[in-house]
C-alpha positions as CSV (number, residue, x, y, z in Angstrom):
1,X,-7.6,7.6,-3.6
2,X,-11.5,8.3,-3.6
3,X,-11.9,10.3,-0.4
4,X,-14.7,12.7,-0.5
5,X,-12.7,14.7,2.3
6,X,-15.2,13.9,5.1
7,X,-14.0,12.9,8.5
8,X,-14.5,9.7,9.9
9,X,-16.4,9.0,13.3
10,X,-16.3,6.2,15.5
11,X,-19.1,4.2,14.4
12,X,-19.0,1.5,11.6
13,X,-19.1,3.2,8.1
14,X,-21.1,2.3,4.7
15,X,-21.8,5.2,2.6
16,X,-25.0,5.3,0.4
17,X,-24.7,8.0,-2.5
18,X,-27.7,8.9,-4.7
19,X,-26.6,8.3,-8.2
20,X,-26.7,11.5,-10.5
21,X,-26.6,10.0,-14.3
22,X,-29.1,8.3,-16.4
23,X,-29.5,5.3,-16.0
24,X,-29.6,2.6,-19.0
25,X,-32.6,1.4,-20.0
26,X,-32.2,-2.1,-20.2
27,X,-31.8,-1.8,-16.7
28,X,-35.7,-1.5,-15.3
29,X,-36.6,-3.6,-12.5
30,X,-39.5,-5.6,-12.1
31,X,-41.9,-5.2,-9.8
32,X,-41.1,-7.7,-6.8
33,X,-43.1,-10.4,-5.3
34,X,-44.9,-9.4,-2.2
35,X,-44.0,-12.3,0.3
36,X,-40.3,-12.5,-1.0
37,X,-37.7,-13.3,1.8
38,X,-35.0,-10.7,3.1
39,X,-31.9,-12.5,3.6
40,X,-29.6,-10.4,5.9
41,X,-25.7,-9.9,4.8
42,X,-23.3,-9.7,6.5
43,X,-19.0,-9.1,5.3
44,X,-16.7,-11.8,5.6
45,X,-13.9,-12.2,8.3
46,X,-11.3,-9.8,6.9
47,X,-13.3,-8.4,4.1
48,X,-11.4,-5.5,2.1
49,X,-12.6,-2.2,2.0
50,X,-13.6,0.0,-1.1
51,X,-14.2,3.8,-1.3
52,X,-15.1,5.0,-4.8
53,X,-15.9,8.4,-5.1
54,X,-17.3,10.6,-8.2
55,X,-14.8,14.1,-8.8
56,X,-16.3,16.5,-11.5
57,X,-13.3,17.5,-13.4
58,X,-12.0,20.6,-15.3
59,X,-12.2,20.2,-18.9
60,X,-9.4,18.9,-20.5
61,X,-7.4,18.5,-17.8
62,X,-7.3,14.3,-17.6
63,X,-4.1,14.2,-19.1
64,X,-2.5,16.7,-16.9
65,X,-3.9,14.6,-13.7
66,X,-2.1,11.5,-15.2
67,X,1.2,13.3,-15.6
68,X,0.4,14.4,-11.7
69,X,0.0,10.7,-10.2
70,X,3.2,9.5,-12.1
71,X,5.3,12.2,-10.2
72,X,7.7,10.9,-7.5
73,X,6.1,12.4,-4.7
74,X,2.2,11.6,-5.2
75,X,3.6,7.7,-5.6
76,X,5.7,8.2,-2.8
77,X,2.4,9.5,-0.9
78,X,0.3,7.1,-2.1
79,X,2.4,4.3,-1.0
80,X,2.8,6.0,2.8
81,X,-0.6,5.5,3.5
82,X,-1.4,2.2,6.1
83,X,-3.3,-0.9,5.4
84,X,-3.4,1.0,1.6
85,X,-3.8,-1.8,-1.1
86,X,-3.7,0.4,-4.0
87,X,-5.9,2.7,-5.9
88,X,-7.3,3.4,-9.8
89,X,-8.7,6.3,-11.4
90,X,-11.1,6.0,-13.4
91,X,-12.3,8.1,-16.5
92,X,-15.5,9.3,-17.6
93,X,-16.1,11.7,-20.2
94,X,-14.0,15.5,-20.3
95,X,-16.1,16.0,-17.2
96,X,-15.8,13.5,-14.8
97,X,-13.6,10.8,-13.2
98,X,-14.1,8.5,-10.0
99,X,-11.2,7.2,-8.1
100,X,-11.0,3.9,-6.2
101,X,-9.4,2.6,-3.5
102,X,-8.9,-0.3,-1.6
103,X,-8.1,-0.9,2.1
104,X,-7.0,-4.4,4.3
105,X,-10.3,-3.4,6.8
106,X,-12.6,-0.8,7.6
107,X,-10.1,0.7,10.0
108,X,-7.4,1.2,7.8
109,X,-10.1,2.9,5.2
110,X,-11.6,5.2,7.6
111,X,-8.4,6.0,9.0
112,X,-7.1,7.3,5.1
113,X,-9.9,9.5,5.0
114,X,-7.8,12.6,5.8
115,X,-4.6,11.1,3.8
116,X,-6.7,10.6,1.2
117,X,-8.6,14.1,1.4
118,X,-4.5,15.4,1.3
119,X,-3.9,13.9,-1.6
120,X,-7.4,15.5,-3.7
121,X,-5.8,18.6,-2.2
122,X,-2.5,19.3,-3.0
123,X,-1.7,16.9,-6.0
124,X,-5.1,17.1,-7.9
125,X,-7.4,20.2,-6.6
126,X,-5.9,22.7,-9.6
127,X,-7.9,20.0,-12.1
128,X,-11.3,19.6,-10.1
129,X,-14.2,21.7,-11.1
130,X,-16.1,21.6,-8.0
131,X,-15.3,19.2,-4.5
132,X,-16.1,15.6,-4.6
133,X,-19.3,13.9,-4.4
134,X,-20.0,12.3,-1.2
135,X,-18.2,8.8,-1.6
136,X,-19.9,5.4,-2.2
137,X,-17.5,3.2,1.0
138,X,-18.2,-0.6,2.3
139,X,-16.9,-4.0,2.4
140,X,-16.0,-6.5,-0.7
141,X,-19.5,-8.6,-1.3
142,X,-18.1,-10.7,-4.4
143,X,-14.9,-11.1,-6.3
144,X,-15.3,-12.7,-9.5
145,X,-13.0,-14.2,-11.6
146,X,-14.1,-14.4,-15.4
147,X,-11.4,-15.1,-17.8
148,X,-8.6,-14.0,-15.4
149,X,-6.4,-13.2,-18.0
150,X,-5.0,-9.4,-19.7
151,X,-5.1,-6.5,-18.5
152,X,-8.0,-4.5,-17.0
153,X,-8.2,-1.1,-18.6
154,X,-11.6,-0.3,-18.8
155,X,-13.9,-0.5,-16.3
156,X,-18.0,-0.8,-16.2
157,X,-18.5,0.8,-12.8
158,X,-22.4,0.3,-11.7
159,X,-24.1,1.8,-8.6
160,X,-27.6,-0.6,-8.1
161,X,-30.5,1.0,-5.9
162,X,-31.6,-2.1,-4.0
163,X,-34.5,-3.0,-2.1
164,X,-33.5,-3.6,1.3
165,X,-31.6,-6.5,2.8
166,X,-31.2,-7.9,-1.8
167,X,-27.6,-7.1,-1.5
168,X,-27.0,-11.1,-0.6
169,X,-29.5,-12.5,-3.2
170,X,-27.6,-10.2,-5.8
171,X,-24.6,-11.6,-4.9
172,X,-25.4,-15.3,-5.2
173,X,-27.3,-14.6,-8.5
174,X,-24.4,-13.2,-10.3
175,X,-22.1,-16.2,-9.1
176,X,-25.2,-18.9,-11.0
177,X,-24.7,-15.9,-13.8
178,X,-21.1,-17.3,-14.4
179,X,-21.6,-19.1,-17.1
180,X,-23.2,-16.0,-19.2
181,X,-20.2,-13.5,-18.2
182,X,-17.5,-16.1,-19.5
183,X,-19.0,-16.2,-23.0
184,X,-18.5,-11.8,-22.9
185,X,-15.4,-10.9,-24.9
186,X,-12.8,-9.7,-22.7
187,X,-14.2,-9.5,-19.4
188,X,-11.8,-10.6,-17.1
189,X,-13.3,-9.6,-13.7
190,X,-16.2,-8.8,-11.6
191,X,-16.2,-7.6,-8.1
192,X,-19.3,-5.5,-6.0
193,X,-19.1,-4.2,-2.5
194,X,-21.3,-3.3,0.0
195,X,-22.3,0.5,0.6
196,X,-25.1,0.6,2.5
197,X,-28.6,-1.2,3.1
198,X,-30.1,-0.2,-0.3
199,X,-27.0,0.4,-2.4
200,X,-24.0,-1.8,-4.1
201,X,-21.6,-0.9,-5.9
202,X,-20.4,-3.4,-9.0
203,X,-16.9,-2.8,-11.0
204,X,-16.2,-4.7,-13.9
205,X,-13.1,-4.8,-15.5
206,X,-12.5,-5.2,-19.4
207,X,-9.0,-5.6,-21.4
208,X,-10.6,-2.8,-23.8
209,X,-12.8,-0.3,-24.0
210,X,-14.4,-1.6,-27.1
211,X,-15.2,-5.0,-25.8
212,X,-17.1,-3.0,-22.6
213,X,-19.2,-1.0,-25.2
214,X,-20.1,-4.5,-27.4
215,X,-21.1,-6.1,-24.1
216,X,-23.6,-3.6,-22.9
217,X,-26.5,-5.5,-24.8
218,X,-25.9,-8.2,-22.8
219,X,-25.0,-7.1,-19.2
220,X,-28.6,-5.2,-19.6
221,X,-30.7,-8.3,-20.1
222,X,-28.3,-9.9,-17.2
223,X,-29.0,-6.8,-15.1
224,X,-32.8,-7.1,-16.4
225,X,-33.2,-10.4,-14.5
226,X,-31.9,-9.2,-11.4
227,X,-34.0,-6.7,-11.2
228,X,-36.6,-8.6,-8.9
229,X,-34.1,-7.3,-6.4
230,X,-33.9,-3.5,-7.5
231,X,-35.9,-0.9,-5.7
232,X,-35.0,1.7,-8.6
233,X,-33.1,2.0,-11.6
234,X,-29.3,1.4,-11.7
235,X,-26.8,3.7,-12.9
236,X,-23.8,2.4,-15.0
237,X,-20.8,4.3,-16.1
238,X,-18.6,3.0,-19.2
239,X,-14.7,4.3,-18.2
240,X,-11.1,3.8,-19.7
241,X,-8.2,3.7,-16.3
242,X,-6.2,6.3,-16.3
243,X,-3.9,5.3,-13.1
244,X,-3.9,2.4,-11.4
245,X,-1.2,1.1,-8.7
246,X,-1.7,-2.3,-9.6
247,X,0.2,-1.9,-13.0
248,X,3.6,-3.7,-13.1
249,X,6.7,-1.0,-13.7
250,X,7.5,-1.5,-17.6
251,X,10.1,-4.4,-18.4
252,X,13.0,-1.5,-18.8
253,X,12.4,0.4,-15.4
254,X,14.8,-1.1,-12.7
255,X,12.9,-1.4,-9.0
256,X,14.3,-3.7,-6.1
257,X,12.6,-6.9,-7.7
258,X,13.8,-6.2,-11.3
259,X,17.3,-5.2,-11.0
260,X,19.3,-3.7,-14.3
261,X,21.5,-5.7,-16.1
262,X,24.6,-5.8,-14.2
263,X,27.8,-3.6,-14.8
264,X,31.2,-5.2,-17.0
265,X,32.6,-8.2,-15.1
266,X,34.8,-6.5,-12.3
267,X,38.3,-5.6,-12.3
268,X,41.5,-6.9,-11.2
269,X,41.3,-5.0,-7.0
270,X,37.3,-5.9,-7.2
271,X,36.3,-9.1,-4.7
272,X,37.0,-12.3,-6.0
273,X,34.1,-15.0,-6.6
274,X,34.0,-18.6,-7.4
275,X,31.4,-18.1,-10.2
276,X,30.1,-15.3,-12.1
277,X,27.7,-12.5,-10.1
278,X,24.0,-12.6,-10.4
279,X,23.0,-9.2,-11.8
280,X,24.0,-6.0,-9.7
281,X,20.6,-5.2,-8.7
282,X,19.1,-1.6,-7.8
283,X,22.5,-0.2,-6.2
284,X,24.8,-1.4,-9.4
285,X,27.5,-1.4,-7.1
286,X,30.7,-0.6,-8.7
287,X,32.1,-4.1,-8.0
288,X,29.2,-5.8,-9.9
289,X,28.0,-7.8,-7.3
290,X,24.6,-7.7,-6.2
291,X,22.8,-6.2,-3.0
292,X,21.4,-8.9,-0.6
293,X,18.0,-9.0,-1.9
294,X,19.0,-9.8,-5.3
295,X,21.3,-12.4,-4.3
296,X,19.1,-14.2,-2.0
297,X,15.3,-12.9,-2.2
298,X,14.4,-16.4,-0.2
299,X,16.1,-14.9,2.8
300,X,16.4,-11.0,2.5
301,X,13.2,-9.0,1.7
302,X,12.4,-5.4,1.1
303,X,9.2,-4.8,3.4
304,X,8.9,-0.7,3.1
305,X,10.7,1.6,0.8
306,X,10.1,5.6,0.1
307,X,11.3,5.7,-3.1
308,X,14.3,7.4,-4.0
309,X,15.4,7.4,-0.6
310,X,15.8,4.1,1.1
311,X,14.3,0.6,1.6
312,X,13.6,-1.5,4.9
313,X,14.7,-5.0,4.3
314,X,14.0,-8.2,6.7
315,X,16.4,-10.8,7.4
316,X,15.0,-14.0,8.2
317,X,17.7,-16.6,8.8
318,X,16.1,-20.3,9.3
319,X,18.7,-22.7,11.2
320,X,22.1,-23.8,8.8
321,X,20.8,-21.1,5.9
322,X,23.4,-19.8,3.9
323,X,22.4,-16.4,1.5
324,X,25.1,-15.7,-1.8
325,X,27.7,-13.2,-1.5
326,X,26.6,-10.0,-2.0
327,X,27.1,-6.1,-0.9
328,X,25.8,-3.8,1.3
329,X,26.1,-0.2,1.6
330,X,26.3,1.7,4.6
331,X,23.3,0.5,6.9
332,X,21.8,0.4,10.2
333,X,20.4,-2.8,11.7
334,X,18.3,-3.7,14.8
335,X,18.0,-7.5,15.8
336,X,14.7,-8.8,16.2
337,X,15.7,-12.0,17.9
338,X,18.8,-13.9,19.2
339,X,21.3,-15.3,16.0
340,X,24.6,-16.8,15.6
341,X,25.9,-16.3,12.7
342,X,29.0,-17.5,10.7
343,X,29.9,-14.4,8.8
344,X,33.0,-14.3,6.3
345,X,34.3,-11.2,5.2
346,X,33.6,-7.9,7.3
347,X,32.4,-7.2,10.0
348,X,34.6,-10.2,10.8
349,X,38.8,-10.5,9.9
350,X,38.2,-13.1,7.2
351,X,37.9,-12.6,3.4
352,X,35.2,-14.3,1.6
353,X,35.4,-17.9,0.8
354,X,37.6,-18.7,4.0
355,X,35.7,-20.1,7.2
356,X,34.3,-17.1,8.6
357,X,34.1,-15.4,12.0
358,X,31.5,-16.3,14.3
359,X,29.5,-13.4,15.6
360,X,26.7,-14.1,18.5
361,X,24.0,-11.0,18.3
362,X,21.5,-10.7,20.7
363,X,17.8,-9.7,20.3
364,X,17.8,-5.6,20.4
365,X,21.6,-4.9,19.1
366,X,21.7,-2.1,16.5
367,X,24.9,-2.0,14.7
368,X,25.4,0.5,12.6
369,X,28.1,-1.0,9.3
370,X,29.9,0.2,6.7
371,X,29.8,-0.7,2.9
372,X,31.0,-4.3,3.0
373,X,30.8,-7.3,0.7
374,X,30.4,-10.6,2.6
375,X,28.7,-13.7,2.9
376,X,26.3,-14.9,6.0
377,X,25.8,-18.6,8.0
378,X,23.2,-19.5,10.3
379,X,24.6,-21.8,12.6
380,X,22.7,-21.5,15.3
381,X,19.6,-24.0,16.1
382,X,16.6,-20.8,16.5
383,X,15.6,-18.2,13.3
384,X,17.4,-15.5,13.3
385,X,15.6,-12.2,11.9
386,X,16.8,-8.7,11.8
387,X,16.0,-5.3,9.9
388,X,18.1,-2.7,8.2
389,X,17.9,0.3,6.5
390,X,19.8,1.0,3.4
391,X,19.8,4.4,1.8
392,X,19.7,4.2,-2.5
393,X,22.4,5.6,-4.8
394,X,21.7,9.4,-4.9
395,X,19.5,9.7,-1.8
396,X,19.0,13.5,-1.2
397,X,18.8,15.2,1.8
398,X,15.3,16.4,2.8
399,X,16.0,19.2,4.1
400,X,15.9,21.4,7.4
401,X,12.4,22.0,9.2
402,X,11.6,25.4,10.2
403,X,10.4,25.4,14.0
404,X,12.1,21.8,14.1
405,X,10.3,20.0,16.8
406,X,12.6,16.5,18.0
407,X,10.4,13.7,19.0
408,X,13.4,13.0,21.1
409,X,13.2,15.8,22.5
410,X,9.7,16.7,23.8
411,X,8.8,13.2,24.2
412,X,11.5,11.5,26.0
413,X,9.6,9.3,27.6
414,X,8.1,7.7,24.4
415,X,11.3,8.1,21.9
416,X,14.3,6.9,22.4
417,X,17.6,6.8,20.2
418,X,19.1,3.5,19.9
419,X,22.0,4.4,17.1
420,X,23.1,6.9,14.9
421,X,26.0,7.9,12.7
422,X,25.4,11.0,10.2
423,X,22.7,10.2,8.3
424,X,20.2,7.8,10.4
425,X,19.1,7.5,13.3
426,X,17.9,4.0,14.7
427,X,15.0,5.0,17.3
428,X,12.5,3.1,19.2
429,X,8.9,4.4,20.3
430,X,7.5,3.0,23.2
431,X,3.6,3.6,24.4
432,X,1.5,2.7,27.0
433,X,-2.2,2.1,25.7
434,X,-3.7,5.6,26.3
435,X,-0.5,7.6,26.6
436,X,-0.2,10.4,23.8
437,X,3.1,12.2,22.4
438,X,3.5,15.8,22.3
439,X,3.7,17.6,18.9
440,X,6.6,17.0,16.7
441,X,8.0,16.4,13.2
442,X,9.5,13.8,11.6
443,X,12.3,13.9,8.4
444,X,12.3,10.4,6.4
445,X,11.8,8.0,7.9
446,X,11.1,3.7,7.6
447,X,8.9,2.0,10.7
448,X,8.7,-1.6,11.9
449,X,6.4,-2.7,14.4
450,X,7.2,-4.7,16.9
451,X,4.7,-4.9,19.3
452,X,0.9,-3.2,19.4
453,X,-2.4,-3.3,17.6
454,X,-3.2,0.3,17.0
455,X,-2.4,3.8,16.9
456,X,-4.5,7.0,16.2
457,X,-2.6,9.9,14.7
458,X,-3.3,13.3,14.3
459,X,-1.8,15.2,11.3
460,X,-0.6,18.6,12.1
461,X,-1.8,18.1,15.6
462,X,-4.7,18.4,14.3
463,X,-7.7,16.2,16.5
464,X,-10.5,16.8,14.4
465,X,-8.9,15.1,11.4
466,X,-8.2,11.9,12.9
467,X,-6.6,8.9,11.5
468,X,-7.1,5.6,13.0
469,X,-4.6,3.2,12.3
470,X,-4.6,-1.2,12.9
471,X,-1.2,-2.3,13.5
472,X,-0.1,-6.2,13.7
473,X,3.7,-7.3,14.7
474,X,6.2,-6.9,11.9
475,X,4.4,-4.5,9.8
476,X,6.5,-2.1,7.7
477,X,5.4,1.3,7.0
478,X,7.4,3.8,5.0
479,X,6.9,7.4,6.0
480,X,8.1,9.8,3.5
481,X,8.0,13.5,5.1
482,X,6.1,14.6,1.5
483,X,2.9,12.7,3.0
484,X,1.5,15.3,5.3
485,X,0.5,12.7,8.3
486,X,4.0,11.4,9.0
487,X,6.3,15.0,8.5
488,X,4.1,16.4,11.6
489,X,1.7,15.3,14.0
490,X,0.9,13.8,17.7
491,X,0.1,10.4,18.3
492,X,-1.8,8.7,21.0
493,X,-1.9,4.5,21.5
494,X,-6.0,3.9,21.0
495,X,-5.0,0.3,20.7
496,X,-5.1,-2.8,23.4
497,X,-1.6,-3.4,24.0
498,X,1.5,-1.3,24.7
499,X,3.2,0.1,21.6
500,X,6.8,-0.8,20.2
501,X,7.9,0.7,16.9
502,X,11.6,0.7,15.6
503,X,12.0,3.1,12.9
504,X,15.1,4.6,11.1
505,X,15.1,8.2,10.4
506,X,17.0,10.8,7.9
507,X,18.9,13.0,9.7
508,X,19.5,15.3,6.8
C-alpha cells in the first residue's frame, strides 16, 4: 500500500513531497551555524524501502475501508505482490489517512508501483475524496528500538524539511537521544527513512493513542534541538492504525502455523499410530492426523500460499532425517535435487511402522500423488529438497477466462508442462535474458524460482505500466488471478542470467 499511482522510471527513486499541514510549534528550527559540515548519506547494503503516501478520504468512510482490507481478496492481493514486506494504514482525522508500505529493495518498491496503484483502484477508490498525494519513497535511515515491547497502534508520523546533506547528522542525534525516548510512556519504536536530499520521513510507533498525545510536549523540545539541522518547519501527524499486515491472526483463527484443535481420536479403519497425533492442522483430516507441516515444521515449510486455495510447501531433507507421520492430500511435487528416501506407507507397498520401501528420485521428477498417510527417511548421504502444491479443504474453482490465452500455447518455447492430472498443472518457464513472452493469462497459480535474478512484467500487456521484479533462487511467489499483474500479462527477462521458474497452476 501507499502508491500514489505514478509509474516508475529507470533511474534510482527518492520522492520529496511538500508537506500540506501545520506544523507544531514546538518544532522551529534554529538558525544554523554558517561553517557547519555536510556529511553525505548514503543507505545501507540491503536497506528496505518505504513508500508512505497521504489519501484525502471521504467522510466517514474509515470504517468501511477497514471492512475492505479484511476481505479475502484485497489480503490475497496484498500478499501477491513481490519483495512486499507488509503495509499499515494509518488514520488521520474523518478526512485523511496515509498508507505505508515496505519493500526488501528499491527494485521490488518501484516495481509495486502499478500493483499498488491496483489496489487504491479497485479495493479503496469508492472511499477517496480526491487521488493521492504524490508519495514520500526512500531507503530505511534508522530503526530504533525503544521499549520493544506491546503493540504499536498509534503512530506519530513526521515529515522534517532538512537542510541539505542533515539527513545523517539527524540520524546519529536521535540514536545519543536514546536515553530521553525510553523515559516516554509507551513508545516502543522509532524508525525514519530517506526521501530525498532535504526531506525524511520519521514514524513512531506508540501502544496507545493517549500515550502519543501525552508525549507531544516532549518530542517537541527533542525535535527543538535538532533543529540546527532543519531548513523549515516539520510537519507531524498524530494517527490511530487502522490495518496493518504485521498483526498476528487472533489466537482462535486457524492458519498453517496455528492449526485447530484436532478432531476425536480416530476410529477403528483410521491408520494406526504408536502414540497419540499432534493436532490435525489446517486440513483436519478426517483421520485426525496432521498434514506434514504440522507434524514436522523443522523439515516441511509453507513458502507461498493464496489463501483459500492452496499453499507451496518445501521439503528439505538433511542426510538420516526422519519427519512424524502425517497426511497429505492429493499433491503435485517437483524434485529440486537428487534424494533417496526410505518411505513407509504409499507411494511404496508397506504400511506405516514396517521398514519402508526405498524410492531413488532424481533432481526434476514431478510426481503427481494421491491422498496418502505415510512416513519419510532420508537415507541418502546429500539433502534432499523438493516442492509441492497442496490444494485447502474447499478450494473453489476460479473460473473460466473469456478470450483464454494458454501460455502453453502461444509461448511454447518459454512454457512447458511437466505434469498434470485435473486440477494442476506442474509447468516450468524457461528464459533467455532478453527473450519476452507473448500475451497470455494465467488461473491460480504458486511459483518457485529456480534459477534467475530478475523479471519485468507487464500487466495487461500493458508496457507503460511496468513492473520490475528482483528474483533470487528459491523464492516463492503466490499468484492469485484476483491480483491484476499475475491473471494477465507479458513478461520479458531484464535480468543477468537465464530464467527458470516452476510454478503449479489451477486448471479450473
Amino acid at each position: 500500500m501507499g502508491c500514489g499511482g505514478s509509474k516508475p522510471d529507470s533511474t534510482p527513486k527518492v520522492t520529496h513531497h511538500e508537506p500540506t499541514a501545520e506544523p507544531t510549534a514546538a518544532a522551529t528550527p534554529a538558525v544554523p551555524a554558517a561553517a557547519a559540515p555536510v556529511v553525505a548519506w548514503t543507505p545501507a547494503a540491503g536497506a528496505t524501502y518505504h513508500r508512505v503516501t497521504k489519501i484525502p478520504i471521504k467522510s466517514g468512510s474509515i470504517d468501511d475501508m477497514v471492512k475492505v482490507t479484511s476481505s479475502p481478496a484485497f489480503q490475497a492481493t496484498m500478499k501477491s505482490f513481490v519483495g512486499f514486506i507488509g503495509a499499515e494504514m494509518y488514520h488521520v482525522d474523518d478526512t485523511t489517512a496515509f498508507t505505508h508500505s515496505r519493500w526488501v529493495s528499491e527494485e521490488a518498491c518501484n516495481g509495486g508501483v502499478a500493483a499498488l496503484g491496483s489496489i487504491l483502484k479497485e479495493h479503496l477508490a469508492a472511499y477517496m475524496a480526491g487521488p493521492p498525494e504524490p508519495p514520500w519513497v526512500g531507503p530505511n535511515a534508522l530503526s530504533m528500538d525503544v521499549s520493544g515491547s506491546g503493540k504499536m497502534v498509534a503512530y506519530r508520523v513526521v515529515i522534517m524539511n532538512l537542510q541539505e546533506g542533515k539527513m545523517q547528522s539527524i540520524v546519529d542525534m536521535a540514536k545519543s537521544k536514546l536515553p530521553e525516548f525510553k523515559a516516554i510512556d509507551g513508545l516502543v519504536n522509532i524508525s525514519s527513512f530517506y526521501a530525498g536530499p532535504t526531506t525524511g520521513v520519521v514514524m513512531a510507533g506508540y501502544n496507545s493513542k493517549a500515550q502519543l498525545e501525552a508525549a507531544t510536549p516532549t518530542i517537541g523540545a527533542i525535535m527543538k534541538q535538532m533543529g540546527q539541522f532543519f531548513a523549515g518547519p516539520p510537519t507531524s501527524f498524530l494517527t490511530e492504525v487502522k490495518f496493518s499486515t504485521f498483526d498476528p491472526p487472533p489466537a482462535d483463527t486457524p492458519t498453517a502455523d496455528t492449526p485447530p484443535a484436532a478432531d476425536p481420536p480416530p476410529a477403528a479403519d483410521t491408520p494406526p499410530a504408536a502414540d497419540p497425533p499432534p493436532a490435525a492442522g489446517p486440513f483436519n483430516f478426517e483421520s485426525g492426523y496432521p498434514d506434514c507441516c504440522t507434524a514436522s515444521p523443522d523439515l516441511y515449510k509453507t513458502v507461498a500460499e493464496i489463501p483459500g486455495v492452496a499453499r507451496l510447501v518445501e521439503m528439505i531433507f538433511p542426510p538420516g532425517a526422519k519427519d512424524v507421520p502425517h497426511e497429505h492430500p492429493v499433491h503435485s511435487m517437483y524434485f529440486v535435487s537428487d534424494v533417496k528416501l526410505k518411505i513407509s506407507g504409499p507411494p511404496t507397498p508397506t504400511a506405516v511402522g514396517e521398514e519402508g520401501g526405498v524410492a531413488e528420485l532424481p533432481a526434476g521428477a514431478c510426481p503427481i500423488f494421491p491422498a496418502m498417510y505415510h512416513q519419510v527417511e532420508n537415507v541418502g548421504d546429500a539433502e534432499g529438497k523438493a516442492v509441492f502444491v497442496e490444494a485447502y479443504p474447499g478450494c473453489k474453482p476460479c473460473g473460466d477466462i473469456e478470450g483464454y490465452l494458454s501460455p502453453f500455447t502461444v509461448s511454447p518455447e518459454c512454457y512447458s508442462i511437466l505434469a498434470e492430472d485435473d486440477d494442476w498443472i506442474t509447468g516450468m518457464l524457461t528464459m533467455e535474458v532478453g527473450a519476452k513472452d507473448l500475451l497470455h493469462h494465467h488461473k491460480d497459480h504458486l511459483i518457485y524460482v529456480l534459477e534467475g535474478d530478475g523479471v519485468t512484467i507487464y500487466p495487461g500487456g500493458d508496457e507503460s505500466a511496468a513492473m520490475v521484479v528482483p528474483l533470487q533462487p528459491f523464492a516463492a511467489i503466490p499468484a492469485p488471478m484476483s491480483a491484476p499483474p499475475f491473471a494477465k500479462h507479458t513478461l520479458l527477462n531484464s535480468g543477468t542470467v537465464p530464467l527458470k521458474m516452476l510454478f503449479f497452476e489451477a486448471k479450473k
